[in-house]
N, C-alpha and C positions, 0 to 999 in steps of 0.2 A: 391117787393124788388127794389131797387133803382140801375137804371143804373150800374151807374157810379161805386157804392160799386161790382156788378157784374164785371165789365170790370177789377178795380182794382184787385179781388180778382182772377182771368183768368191770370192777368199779376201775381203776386206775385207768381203763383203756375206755371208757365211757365221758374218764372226767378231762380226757387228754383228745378226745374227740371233739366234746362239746366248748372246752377254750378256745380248739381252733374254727371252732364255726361263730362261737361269742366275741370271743377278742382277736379280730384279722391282726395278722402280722405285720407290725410296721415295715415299710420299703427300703432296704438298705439304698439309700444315695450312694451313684457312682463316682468316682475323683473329681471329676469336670464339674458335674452340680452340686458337689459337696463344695468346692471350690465356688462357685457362682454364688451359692447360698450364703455363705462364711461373706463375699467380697462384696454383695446386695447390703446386706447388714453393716457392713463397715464404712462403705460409700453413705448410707442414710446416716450414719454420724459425722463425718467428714469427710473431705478428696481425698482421693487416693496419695499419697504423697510422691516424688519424683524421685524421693531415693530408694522408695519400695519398688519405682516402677524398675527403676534401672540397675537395681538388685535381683532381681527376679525377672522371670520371663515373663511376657504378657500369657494368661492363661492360655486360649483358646476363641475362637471365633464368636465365641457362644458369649464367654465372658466380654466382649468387645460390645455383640449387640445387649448383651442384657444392662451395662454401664451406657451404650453411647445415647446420649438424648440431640433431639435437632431442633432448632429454636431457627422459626420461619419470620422474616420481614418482607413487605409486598410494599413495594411504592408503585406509581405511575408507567414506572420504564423497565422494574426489574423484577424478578422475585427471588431475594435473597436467602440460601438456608447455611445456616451455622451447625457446629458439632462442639459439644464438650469433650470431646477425645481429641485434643489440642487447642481444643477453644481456637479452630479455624475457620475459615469459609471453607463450605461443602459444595455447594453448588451457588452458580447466580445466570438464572437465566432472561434474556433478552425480550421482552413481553411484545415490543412494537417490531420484530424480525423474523422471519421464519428461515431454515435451510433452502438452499436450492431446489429438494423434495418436499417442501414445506411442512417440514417436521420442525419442533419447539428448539432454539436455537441456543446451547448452552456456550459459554465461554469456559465455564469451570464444572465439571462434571464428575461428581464421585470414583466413578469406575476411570474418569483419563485425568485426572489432578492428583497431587500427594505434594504436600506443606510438609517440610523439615525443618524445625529450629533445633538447631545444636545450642543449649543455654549453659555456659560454664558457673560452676559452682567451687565450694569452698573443698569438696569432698569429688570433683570430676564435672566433668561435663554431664547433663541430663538431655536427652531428647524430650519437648516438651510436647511435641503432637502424639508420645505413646502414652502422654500423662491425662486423667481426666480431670477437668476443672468445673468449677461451682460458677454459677451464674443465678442472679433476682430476675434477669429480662425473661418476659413474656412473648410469643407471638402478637405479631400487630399487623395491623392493615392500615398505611400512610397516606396521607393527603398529600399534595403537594407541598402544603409550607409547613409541613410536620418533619420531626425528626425523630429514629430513633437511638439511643444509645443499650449498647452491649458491653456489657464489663464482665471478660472469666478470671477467674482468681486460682489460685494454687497454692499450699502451703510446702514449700520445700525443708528440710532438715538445717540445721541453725538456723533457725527462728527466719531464712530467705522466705520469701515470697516471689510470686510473677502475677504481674496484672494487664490484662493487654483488655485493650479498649476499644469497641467499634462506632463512629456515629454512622446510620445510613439514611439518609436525606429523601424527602418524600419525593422527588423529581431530578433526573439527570443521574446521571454514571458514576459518581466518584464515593468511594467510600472512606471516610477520613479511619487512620489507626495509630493504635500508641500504645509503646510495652515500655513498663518499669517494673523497677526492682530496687533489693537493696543488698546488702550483704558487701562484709571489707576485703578488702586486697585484691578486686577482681577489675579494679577501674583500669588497666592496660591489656586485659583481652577485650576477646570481641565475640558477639553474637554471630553465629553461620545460619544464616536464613537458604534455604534449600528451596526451589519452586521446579517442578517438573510438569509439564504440562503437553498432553497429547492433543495436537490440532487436529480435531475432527475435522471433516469437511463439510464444509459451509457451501462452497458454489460449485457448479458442475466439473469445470475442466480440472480432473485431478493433476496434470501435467502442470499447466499454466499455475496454479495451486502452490506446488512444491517449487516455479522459479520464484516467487514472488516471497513468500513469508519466510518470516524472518526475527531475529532479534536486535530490537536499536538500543542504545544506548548514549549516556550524551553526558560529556564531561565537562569542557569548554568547547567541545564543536559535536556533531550528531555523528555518531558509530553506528557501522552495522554490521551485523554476521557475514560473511557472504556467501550468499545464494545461489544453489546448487538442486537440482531435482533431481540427482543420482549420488551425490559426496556427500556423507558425514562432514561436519565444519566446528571449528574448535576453538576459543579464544580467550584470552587473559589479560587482564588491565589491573597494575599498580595505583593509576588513577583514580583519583576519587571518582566516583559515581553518580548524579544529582539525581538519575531514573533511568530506567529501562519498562523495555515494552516486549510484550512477545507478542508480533504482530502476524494478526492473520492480514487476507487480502485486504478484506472491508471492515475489518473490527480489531480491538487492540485489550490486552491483559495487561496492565501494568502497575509499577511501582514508583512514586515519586516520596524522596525523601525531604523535609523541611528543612532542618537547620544542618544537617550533619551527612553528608553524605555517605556514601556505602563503600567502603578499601575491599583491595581482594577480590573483585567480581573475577566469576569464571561463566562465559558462556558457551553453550553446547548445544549442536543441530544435530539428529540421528534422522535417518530415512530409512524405512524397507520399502526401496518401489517397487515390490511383490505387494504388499499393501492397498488395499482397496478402500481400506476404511480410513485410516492415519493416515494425514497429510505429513507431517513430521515431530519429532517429539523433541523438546526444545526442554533446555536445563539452567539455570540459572543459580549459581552459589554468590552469594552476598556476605559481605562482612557490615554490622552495625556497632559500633563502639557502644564497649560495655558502661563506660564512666557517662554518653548519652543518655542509656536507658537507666541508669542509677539517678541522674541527673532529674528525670523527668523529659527529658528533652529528643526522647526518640519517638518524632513522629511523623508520621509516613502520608498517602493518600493511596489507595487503589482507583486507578478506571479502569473500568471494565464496561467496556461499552462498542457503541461503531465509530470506524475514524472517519470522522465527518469533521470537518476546515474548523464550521462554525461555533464545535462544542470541542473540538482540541483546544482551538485557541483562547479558548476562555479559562481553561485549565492553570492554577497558578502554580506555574512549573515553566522555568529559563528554556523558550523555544520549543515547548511541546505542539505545536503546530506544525514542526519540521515533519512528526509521523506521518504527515499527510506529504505524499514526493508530487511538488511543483514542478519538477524539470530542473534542469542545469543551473547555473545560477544565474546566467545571464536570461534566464527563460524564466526565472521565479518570479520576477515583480511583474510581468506580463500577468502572470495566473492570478496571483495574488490581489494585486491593484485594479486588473481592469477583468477577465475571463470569467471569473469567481464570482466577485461582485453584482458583474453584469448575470450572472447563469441566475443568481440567487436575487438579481430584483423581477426578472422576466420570470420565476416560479411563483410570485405571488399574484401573477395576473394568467399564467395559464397553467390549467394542472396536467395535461396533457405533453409527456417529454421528447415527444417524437416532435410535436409542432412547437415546441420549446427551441428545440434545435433548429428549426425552421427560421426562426423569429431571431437567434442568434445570427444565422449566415447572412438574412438579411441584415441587420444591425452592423457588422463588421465590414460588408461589403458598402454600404453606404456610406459609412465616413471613410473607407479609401476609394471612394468613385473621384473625387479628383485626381486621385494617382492613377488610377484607371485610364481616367481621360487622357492625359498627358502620354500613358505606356500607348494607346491608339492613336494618338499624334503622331508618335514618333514612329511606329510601326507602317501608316499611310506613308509616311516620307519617303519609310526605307523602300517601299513599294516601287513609288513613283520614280526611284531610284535604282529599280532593279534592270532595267534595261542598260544604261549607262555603267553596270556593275558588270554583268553579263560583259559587256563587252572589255574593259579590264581584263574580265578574264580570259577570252579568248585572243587576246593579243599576247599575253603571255601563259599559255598555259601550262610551260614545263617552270614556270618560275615563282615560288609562290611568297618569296620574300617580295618581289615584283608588286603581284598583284595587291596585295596588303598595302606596300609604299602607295599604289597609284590609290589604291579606295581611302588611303588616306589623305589626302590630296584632293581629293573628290569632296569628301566631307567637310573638311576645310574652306572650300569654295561655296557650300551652299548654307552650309552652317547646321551640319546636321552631329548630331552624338549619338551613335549607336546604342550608347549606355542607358539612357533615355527611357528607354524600353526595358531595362530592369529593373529602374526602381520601384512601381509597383508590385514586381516577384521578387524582390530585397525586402520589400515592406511586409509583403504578405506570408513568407517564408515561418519568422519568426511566432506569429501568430499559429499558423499550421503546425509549427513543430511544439508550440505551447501546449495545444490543446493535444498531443499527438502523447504526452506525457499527463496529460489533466484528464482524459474520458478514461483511463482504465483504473484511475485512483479515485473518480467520482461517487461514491456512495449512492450520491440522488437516482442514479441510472440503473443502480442492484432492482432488479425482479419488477422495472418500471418494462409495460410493451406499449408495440409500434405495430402495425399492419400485421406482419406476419411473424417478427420476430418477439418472441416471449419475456426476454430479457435485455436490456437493452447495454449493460455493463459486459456483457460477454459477447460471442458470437452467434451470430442468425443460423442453427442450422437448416438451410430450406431443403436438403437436399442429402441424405445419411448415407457413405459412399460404405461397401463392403470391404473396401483396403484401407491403408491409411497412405496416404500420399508427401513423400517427404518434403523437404524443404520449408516447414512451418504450416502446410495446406491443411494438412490431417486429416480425419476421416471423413467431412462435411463440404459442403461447398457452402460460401455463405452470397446470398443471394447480394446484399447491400456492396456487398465488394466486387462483385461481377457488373452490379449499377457502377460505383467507382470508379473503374476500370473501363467500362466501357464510355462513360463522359470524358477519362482524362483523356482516352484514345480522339475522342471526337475535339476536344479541345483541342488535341494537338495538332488533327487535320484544321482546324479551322484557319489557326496560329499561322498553318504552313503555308495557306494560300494566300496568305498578307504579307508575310516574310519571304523576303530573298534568300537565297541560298548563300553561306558564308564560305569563305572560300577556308581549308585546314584538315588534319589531318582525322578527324571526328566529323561525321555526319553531323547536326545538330538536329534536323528534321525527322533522324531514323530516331535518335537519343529519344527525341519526344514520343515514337511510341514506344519504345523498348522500358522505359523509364516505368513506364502506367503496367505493365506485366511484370515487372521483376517486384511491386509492389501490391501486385494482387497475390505472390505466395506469403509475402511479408503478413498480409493483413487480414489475410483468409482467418485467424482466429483472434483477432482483433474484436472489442466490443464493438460493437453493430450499430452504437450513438457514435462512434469516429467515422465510421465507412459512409454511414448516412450522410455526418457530416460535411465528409469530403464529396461524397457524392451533391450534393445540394451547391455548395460550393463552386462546384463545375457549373451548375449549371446556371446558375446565377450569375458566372462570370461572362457564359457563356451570351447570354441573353443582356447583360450589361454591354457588350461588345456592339451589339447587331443592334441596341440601340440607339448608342453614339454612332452608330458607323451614318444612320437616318437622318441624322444633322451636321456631318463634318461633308463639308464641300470641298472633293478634292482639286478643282480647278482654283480654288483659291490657295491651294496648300501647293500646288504647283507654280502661283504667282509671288509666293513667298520666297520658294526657293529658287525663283530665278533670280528676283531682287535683291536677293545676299548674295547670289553668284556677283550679281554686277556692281553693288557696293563693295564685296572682299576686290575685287579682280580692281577698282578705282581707289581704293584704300579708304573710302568713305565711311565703312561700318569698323566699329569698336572691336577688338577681339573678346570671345571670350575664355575664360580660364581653358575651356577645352580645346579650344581652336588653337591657344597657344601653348598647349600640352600638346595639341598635335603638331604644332608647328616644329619644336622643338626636338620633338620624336624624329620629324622628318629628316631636321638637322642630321642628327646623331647618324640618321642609317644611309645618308649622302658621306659621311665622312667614312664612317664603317665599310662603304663599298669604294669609296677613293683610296681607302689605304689598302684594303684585300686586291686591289685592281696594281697597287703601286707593289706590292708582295711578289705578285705573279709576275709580273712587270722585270723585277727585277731574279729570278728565280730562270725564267727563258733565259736572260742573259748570261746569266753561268752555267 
């Protein structure tokens, strides 16, 4: 072999050695970050535009984090985070709340939230949450009488734009918003605003959880989903829309619109109760008039906070205090006017909600101790009454139309009204059944304790059973309702030994206790501030009773009713309304049994 082709061929593989140990090999970039790199670059000169997005697929995972930036606001009550990959809200979590495991308490959660705007264009519709937008705001840390403003921006093809605007307020729930635009011939469609939102759970009972939450809505009167813990639920409104809410138990997601309300809502409840984490996941489609947001004139509010009376109500939005359920309607201005009120002047004097509740029975019971007084009047009467009753009865005992004629007849002559004796549980009724809708909707009572029980908005478990027990019992026993229960039982022995036996086809006396058990399966998962409640209630009543009984002198209450005997029986005493309601009654069933006598009468004869 020839020299020289040796020496050459020594150099060539020397000089092909020492390049690759002098000059390393640049790294071929693979599609993805060739792609990331090329769209890093592009983004540092402008946004991405809406018709590149929706021409093209969004890269990859990778391209989403290397584009998405998050812009954090902290006030007093929230900590707000935004995304420029839709210029949405990311997250906003509740700073003064924690879960039922007192873990940090989100309403809107990355991984269980997804923002859809369908925004129409001159060239198609764009999805503006795949697009990413430009924004000057900074992270900030807010004072109370600070605000901050958020403006993302997007440049779309024909010279369109979208601007959507956030201001978020150093203190309180509500976060004001507003999107415009420009671009011709789009002023008769409409924005589809999309919100899907997975309710984590917030408070213990996942069952009571999923009857409860819900989607309201309010056009001219307040709409709701309706509530199922095992059904998917589904619903559609023509109606304009003024706000919707996606309402957990004790906290609310929503949207109120200012001048223009929302056409086209569709809302949507999904459940797996296989589901341990998801309460339910709740969907909401909106329409916003495009000629609004051209206009200027599309702007909105979020809260997103707890439904609490005193910070819905302030919300400026037509009856957004309805999210909070008063009861019936004939039960609402109970709550509203005097239950509420009163709860919330009695928390600025005790911090304490167990003796809170205490301070309220008393309170209720004291301005109806006159009715009180009056229901033990009339109860001594029926007493003193009850021998002369008794015997009624036993002079007719196959006849009970009889016996009712003659006890009326009886009452007539001493001047007594049976009725008497319910209007204090006519009076107190309405109240009980107030609060009976008011303590499971009261927010003040979430993760407040009482002796033994930890939360006072939910149920006392004292007692963790290894079954679950039907009929609403479930798997616990709650101690404050076995107190319930066992007062109303006593109450209604007490009741019994003052009251006469009524003559009809209903015990009245067994009703009294069957009533107090068929309402301890009812209320066994009932919040533990109602049980308590009622429990306190009893006993207060109880102890009001046995101490008017200390000052009513039944020898005088027997000299009364002998005296209207011998006034009615001389025609001396005045009627009154009842006496001649009963007088009249009596008429009627003298004629009723003269003509059923004159029937038979004539019937023998043929």
């Amino acid at each position: 072999m020839d020299k020289n082709f040796i020496i050459g061929l020594v150099l060539i593989m020397l000089m092909l050695i020492g390049y690759q140990i002098l000059v390393p090999k640049p790294v071929e970039p693979t599609p993805v970050e060739q792609t990331r790199s090329d769209t890093v670059r592009r983004a540092a000169a402008t946004p991405i535009s809406a018709s590149d997005s929706s021409n093209t697929s969004t890269s990859s995972d990778s391209v989403a984090k290397a584009e998405a930036k998050d812009l954090v606001i902290e006030t007093q009550d929230t900590r707000v985070v935004f995304t420029n990959k839709g210029g949405v809200l990311k997250e906003v979590m509740l700073k003064k709340y924690k879960t039922y495991d007192k873990k940090p308490l989100y309403l809107i959660s990355e991984a269980h939230n997804q923002f859809k705007i369908d925004f129409p264009t001159q060239t198609g519709d764009v999805t503006l949450t795949n697009v990413f937008f430009s924004t000057d705001a900074k992270d900030q840390q807010l004072t109370e009488k600070d605000s901050a403003v958020v403006t993302y921006r997007v440049n779309l093809k024909n010279n369109q734009f979208v601007e959507q605007t956030y201001v978020v307020h150093g203190a309180g729930y509500v976060i004001d918003y507003s999107i415009k635009s420009n671009g011709l011939g789009l002023g008769d469609k409409s924005v589809t605003f999309n919100w899907q939102n997975d309710l984590l759970q917030l408070e213990n009972d996942m069952k009571k959880n999923r009857e409860v939450v819900t989607i309201n809505y309010y056009t001219d009167e307040l709409l709701s989903l309706p509530t199922s813990p095992t059904a998917n639920e589904e619903e559609k409104t023509a109606d304009p829309v003024k706000w919707f809410t996606i309402k957990h138990k004790y906290f609310l997601a929503g949207l109120i619109a200012d001048k223009h309300p929302f056409n086209n809502v569709a809302l949507n409840a999904n459940v797996n109760p296989n589901d341990s984490t998801i309460v339910k996941t709740m969907r909401v489609s909106a329409g916003i008039p495009m000629s609004s947001i051209q206009k200027g004139e599309a702007k909105f509010q979020f809260f997103l906070g707890p439904n609490d009376y005193h910070l819905v109500d302030k919300v400026q939005a037509e009856n957004f205090d309805e999210n909070v359920y008063l009861g019936y309607a004939f039960l609402k201005p109970i709550n509203k006017f005097f239950l509420v009120p009163l709860f919330n002047f009695l928390e600025k004097f005790v911090s304490n909600y167990g003796l809170l509740i205490i301070l309220l029975v008393l309170f209720v019971k004291t301005l109806l101790t006159p009715l009180t007084y009056k229901s033990y009047i009339s109860m001594a009467k029926m007493k003193l009454l009850a021998p002369e009753l008794e015997e009624i009865r036993a002079q007719n005992p196959d006849d009970m139309a009889k016996q009712q004629q003659d006890q009326m007849k009886l009452y007539q002559q001493v001047g007594v009204s049976p009725l008497s004796g319910c209007i204090p549980v006519l009076a107190t009724m309405p109240i009980l059944f107030s609060l009976f809708f008011l303590f499971p909707n009261l927010i003040e009572l979430r993760q407040q304790s009482f002796l033994w029980a930890s939360d006072l908005s939910t149920y006392d478990s004292f007692i963790k059973l290894p079954f679950t027990v039907p009929f609403g019992v479930g798997n616990h026993i709650s101690l404050f309702t076995m107190m319930m229960t066992a007062s109303s039982i006593g109450y209604a022995y007490y009741n019994n030994q003052i009251t006469p036996t009524q003559p009809g086809p209903v015990n009245m006396k067994m009703l009294g206790y069957i009533m107090p058990l068929m309402f301890m399966f009812v209320l066994n998962s009932f919040p533990a501030g109602l049980t308590f409640y009622y429990f306190v209630s009893n006993i207060v009543t109880i102890a009001q009773q046995l101490l008017i009984k200390r000052f009513v002198n039944e020898d005088k209450i027997r000299a009364i009713l002998e005296e209207n005997r011998r006034k009615n029986a001389n025609g001396e005493k005045k009627q009154t309304k009842f006496q001649k309601y009963l007088e009249k009654s009596l008429q009627a069933a003298d004629e009723a049994k003269k003509k059923q006598a004159e029937l038979e009468k004539r019937a023998k004869k043929k």
